[in-house]
C-alpha positions in Angstrom: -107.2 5.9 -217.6 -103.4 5.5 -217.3 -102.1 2.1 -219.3 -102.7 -1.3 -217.4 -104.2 0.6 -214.5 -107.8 -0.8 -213.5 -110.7 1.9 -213.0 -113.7 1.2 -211.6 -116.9 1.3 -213.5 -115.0 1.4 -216.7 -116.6 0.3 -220.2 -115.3 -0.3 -223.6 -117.8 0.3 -226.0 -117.1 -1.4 -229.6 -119.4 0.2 -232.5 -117.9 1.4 -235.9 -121.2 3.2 -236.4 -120.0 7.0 -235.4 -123.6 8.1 -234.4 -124.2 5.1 -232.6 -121.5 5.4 -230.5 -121.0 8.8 -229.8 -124.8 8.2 -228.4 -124.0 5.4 -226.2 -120.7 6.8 -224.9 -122.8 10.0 -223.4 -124.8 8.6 -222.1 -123.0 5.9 -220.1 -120.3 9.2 -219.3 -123.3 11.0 -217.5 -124.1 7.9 -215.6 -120.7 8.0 -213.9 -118.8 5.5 -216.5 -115.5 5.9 -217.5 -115.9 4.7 -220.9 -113.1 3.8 -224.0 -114.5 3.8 -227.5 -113.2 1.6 -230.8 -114.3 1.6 -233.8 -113.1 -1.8 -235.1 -112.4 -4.9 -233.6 -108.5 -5.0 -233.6 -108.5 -1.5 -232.1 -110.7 -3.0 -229.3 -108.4 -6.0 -228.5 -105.3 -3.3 -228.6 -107.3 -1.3 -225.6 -108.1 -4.6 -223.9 -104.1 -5.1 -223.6 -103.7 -1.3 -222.4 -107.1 -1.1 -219.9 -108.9 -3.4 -217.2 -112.5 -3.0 -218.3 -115.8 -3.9 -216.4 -117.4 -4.9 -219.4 -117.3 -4.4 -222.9 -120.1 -3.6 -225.3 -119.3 -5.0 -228.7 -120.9 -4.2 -231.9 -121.6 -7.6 -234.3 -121.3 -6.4 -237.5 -118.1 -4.7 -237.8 -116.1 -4.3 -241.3 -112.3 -5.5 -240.5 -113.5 -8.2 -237.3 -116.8 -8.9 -236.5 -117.8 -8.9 -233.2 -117.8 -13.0 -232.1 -114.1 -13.4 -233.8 -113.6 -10.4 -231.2 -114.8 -11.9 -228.5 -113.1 -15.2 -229.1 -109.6 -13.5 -229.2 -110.7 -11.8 -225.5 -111.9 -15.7 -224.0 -109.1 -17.3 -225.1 -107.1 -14.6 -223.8 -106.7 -15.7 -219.7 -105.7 -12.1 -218.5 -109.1 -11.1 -220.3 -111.7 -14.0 -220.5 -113.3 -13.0 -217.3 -114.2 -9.5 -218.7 -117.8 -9.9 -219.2 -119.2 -8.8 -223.3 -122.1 -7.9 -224.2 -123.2 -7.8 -227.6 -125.5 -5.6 -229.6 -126.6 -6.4 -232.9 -129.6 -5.8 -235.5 -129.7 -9.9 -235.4 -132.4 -11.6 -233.4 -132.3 -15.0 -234.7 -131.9 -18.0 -233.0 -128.4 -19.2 -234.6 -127.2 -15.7 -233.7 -127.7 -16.0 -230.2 -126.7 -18.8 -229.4 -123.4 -18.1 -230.9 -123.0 -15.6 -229.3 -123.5 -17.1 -225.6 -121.5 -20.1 -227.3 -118.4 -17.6 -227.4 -118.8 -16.8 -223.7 -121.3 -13.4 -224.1 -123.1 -12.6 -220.7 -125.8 -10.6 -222.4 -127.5 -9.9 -226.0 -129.4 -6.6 -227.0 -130.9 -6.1 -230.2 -130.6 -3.1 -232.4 -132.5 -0.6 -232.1 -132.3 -0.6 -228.2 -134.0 1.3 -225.6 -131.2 3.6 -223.8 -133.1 2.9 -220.3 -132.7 -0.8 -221.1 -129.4 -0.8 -221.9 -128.3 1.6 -219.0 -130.1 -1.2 -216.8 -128.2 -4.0 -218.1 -125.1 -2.6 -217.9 -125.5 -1.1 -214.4 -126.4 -4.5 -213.7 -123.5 -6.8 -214.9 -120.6 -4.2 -213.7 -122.1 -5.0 -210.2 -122.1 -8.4 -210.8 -118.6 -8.2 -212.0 -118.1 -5.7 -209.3 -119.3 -8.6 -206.9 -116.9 -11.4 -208.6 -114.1 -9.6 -207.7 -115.1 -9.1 -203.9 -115.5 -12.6 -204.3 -112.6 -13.6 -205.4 -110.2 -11.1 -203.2 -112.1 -12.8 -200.5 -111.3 -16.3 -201.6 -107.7 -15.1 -202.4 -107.6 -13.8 -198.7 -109.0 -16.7 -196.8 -106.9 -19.3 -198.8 -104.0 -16.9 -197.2 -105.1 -17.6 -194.1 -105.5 -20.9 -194.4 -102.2 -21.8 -195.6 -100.9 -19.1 -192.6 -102.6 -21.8 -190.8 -101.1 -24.3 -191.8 -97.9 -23.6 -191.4 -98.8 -22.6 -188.2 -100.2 -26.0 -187.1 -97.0 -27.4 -188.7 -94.8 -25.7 -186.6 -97.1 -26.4 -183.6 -97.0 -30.2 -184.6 -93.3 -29.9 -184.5 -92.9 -27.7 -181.1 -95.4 -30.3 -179.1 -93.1 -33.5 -180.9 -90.4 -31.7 -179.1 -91.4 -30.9 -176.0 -92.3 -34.5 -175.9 -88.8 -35.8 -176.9 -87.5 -33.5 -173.8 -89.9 -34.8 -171.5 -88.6 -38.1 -172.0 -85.2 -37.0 -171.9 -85.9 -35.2 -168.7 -87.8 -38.2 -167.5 -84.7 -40.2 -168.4 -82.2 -38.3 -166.6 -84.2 -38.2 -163.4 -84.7 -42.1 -163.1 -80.8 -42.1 -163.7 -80.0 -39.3 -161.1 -82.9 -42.3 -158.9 -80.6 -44.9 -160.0 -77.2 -43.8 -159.5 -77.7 -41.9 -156.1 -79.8 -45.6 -154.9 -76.7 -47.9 -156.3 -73.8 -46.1 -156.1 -73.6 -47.4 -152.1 -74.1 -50.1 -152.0 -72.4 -50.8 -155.1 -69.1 -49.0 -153.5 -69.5 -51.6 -150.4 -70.0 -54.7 -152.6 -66.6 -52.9 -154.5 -64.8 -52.9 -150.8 -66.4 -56.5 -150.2 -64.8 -58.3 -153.3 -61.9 -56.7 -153.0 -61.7 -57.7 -149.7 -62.7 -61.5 -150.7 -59.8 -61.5 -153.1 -57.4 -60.7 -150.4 -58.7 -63.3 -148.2 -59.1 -66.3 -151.0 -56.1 -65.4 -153.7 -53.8 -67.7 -151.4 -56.0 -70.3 -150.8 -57.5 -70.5 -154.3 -56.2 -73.1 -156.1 -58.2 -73.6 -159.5 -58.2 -71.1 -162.2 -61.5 -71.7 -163.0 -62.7 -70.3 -159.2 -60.4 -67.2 -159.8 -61.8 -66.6 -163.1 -65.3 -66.5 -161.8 -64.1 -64.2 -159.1 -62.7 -61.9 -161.7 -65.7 -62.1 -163.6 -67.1 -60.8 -160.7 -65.0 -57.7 -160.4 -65.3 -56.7 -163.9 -69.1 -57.2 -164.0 -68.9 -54.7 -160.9 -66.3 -52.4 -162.4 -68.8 -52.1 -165.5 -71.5 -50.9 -163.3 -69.3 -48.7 -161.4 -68.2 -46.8 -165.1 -71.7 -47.0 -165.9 -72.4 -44.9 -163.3 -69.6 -42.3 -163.5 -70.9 -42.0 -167.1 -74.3 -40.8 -165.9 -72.1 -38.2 -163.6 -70.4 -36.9 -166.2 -73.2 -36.9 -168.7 -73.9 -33.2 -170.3 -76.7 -34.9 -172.9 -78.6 -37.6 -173.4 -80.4 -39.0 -176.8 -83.3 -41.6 -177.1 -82.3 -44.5 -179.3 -84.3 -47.2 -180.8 -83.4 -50.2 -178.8 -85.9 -53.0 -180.1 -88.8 -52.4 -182.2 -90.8 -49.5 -180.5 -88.7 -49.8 -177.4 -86.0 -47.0 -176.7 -82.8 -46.6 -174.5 -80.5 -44.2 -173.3 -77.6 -43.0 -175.4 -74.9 -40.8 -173.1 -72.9 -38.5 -174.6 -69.6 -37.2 -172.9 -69.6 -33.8 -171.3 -67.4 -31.1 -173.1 -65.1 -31.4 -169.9 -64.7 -34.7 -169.9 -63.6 -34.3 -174.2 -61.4 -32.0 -173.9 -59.1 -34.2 -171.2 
């Protein structure tokens, strides 16, 4: 194995027994293992930073680290506490085990050890750490997706809020194109009326007051009439909030008309 690459089915086995070992390491090699050996508990957590291991069979009684101070340094450790350990030990009492699952150990054999039972077990938890990581790539892969969804609904919120808003603007500027094609006649002949009116009444109009209603009058219609001529010249329109939930019409000028 090349440094911090992962290989599949890959072991470290922890023994500072040399026979012991040696043993274990064959015979895991001619089951298609790629195994890396230690022979002390600090030169297992140096391998640990170098190799992604499928699981790691750790030796107890060790002379510089025992084996459970080992495994604690690997738990604690979060690029390395989902490695799964398994010790073997001569010890078979009660306190012993328990410490050891305590620690976070997945499995416990006890010394001497069938090799058929020990090939088992370990065949067994590299495909259920095989599994995890299926798992997990999976989970990593649909929480992708989701948040791909997401953003996707997010930016389909957004696309139907505007098609909406120009809906209404469209639906606005047809009622005006209604409006100012249905009053701009008869508005025009009111217009010609008053003005007519005026020319008839200014000399016989005496009172202020009845020409200041009359000029009222025209500026009311000379309001609509601009108005109007607005709408003509209008190149965009927004939606205001008038009152409340209530919205109105805010005309903007045309470029054409800004640049006069």
């Amino acid at each position: 194995m090349t440094d911090n690459e992962y290989v599949k089915n890959s072991v470290l086995l922890v023994d500072d027994n040399d026979v012991s070992r040696t043993i274990v390491a064959q015979r895991l090699e001619k089951q298609g293992y790629r195994v890396e050996t230690a022979v002390s508990g600090s030169e297992a957590l140096f391998l640990c930073e170098l190799y992604a291991f499928d699981l790691i069979l750790l030796d107890v009684m060790m002379d510089d680290m025992d084996g459970y101070e080992v495994a604690k340094h690997i738990k604690e450790n979060p690029d390395l506490s989902g490695i799964p350990i398994v010790f073997l030990t001569g010890r078979d009492d009660d306190e012993s085990i328990q410490q050891a699952f305590a620690i976070g150990a997945v499995d416990y054999i006890k010394k001497p050890f069938r090799m058929h039972e020990l090939l088992a077990r370990v065949k067994t938890h590299i495909q259920l750490r095989s599994t995890i990581n299926l798992l997990n790539s999976e989970i990593k892969k649909r929480n992708l997706i989701e948040t791909q969804l997401n953003r996707s609904l997010e930016e389909l919120r957004f696309t139907q809020e505007e098609l909406i808003r120009l809906e209404r603007m469209n639906t606005a500027l047809a009622m005006g194109t209604t409006a100012n094609h249905e009053l701009n006649q008869p508005l025009m002949a009111l217009k010609g009326f008053l003005d007519l009116l005026f020319g008839i009444l200014d000399p016989i109009l005496v009172e202020d007051e009845h020409k200041a209603i009359l000029n009222q009058v025209q500026v009311a219609m000379d309001r609509i009439h601009s108005i109007l001529k607005k709408y003509r010249e209008t190149a965009e329109i927004e939606l205001s909030t008038y009152h409340e939930a209530e919205k109105m019409v805010v005309w903007k000028e045309s470029d054409k008309k800004k640049g006069k």
